[in-house]
C-alpha positions as CSV (number, residue, x, y, z in Angstrom):
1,X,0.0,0.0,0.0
2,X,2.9,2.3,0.9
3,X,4.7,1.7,-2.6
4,X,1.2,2.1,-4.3
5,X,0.7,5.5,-3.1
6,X,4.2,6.6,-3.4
7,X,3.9,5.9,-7.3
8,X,0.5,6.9,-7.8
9,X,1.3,10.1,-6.3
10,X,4.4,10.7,-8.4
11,X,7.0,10.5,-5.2
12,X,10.3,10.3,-5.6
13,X,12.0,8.0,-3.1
14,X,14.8,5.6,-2.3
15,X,13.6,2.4,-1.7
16,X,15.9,0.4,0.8
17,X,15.4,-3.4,1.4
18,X,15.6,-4.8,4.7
19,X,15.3,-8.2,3.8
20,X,18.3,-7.7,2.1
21,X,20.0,-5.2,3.8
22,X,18.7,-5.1,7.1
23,X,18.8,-2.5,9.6
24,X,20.0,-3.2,13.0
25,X,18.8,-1.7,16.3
26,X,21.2,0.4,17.4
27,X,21.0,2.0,13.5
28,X,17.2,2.1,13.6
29,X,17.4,4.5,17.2
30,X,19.7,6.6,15.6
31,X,17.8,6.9,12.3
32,X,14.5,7.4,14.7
33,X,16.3,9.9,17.1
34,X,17.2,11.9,14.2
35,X,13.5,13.0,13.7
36,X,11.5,15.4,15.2
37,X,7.8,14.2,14.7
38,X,7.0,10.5,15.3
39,X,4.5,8.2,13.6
40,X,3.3,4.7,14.1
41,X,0.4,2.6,12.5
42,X,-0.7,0.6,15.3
43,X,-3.8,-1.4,15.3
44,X,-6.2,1.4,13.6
45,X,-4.9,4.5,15.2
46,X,-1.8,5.8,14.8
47,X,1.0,7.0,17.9
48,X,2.5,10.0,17.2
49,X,5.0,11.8,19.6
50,X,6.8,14.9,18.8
51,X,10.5,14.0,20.0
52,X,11.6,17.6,20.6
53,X,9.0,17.9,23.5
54,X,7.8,14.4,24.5
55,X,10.5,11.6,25.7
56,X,10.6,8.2,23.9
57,X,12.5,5.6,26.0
58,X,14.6,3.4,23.5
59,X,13.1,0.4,24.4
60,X,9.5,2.6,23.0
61,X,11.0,2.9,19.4
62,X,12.6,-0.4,19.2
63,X,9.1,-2.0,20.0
64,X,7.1,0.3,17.4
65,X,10.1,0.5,14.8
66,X,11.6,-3.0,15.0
67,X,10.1,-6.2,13.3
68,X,10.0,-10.1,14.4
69,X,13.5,-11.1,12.7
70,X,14.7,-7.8,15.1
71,X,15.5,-5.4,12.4
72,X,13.7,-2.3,11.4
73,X,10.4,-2.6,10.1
74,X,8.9,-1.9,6.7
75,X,7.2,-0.1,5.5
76,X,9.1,3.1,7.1
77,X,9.2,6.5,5.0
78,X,11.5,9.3,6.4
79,X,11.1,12.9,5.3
80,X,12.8,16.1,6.6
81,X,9.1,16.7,8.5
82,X,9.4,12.9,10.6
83,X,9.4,9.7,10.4
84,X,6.5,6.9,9.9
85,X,6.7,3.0,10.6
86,X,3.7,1.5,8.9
87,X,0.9,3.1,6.7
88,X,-1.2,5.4,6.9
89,X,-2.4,8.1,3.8
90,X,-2.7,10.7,5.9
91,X,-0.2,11.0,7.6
92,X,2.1,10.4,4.5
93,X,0.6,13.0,3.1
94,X,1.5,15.0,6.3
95,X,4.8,14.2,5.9
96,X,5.7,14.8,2.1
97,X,4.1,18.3,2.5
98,X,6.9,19.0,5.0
């Protein structure tokens, strides 16, 4: 769904396989950290913490950015605007507007 809206939208984006080049805990904090804004698709809603005002333990990110084989997750899409593991239109939208 993520890739499908990318490309029907006419985004531009790198696409980076973590099957086949994973990325590891300690690189998926520091990828997270980077961020200000904060998204997560879980269950129907979505967890959203601004970073520059709100405190996310790492063991918080790990568990929303991190999959079963202990890498990061995918889909993730990271604009200068935040950071979003999972799918959710609007708040890619959010994010590409910047």
């Amino acid at each position: 769904m993520a890739r499908e809206f990318l490309l029907r939208n006419k985004v531009a984006y790198r696409n980076h396989d973590v099957r086949k080049d994973p990325i590891d805990p300690v690189a998926t904090l520091a990828i997270v950290r980077a961020c200000d804004e904060v998204f997560v698709k879980w269950g129907r809603g979505v967890l959203h913490r601004e970073l520059r005002k709100e405190q996310m333990s790492d063991e918080e990110i790990l568990k929303h950015f991190l999959g079963r084989s202990g890498t990061m997750r995918a889909p993730v899409l990271r604009t200068p605007a935040g950071i979003m593991a999972g799918f959710e239109e609007s708040v890619y939208r959010r994010l590409l507007k910047g």
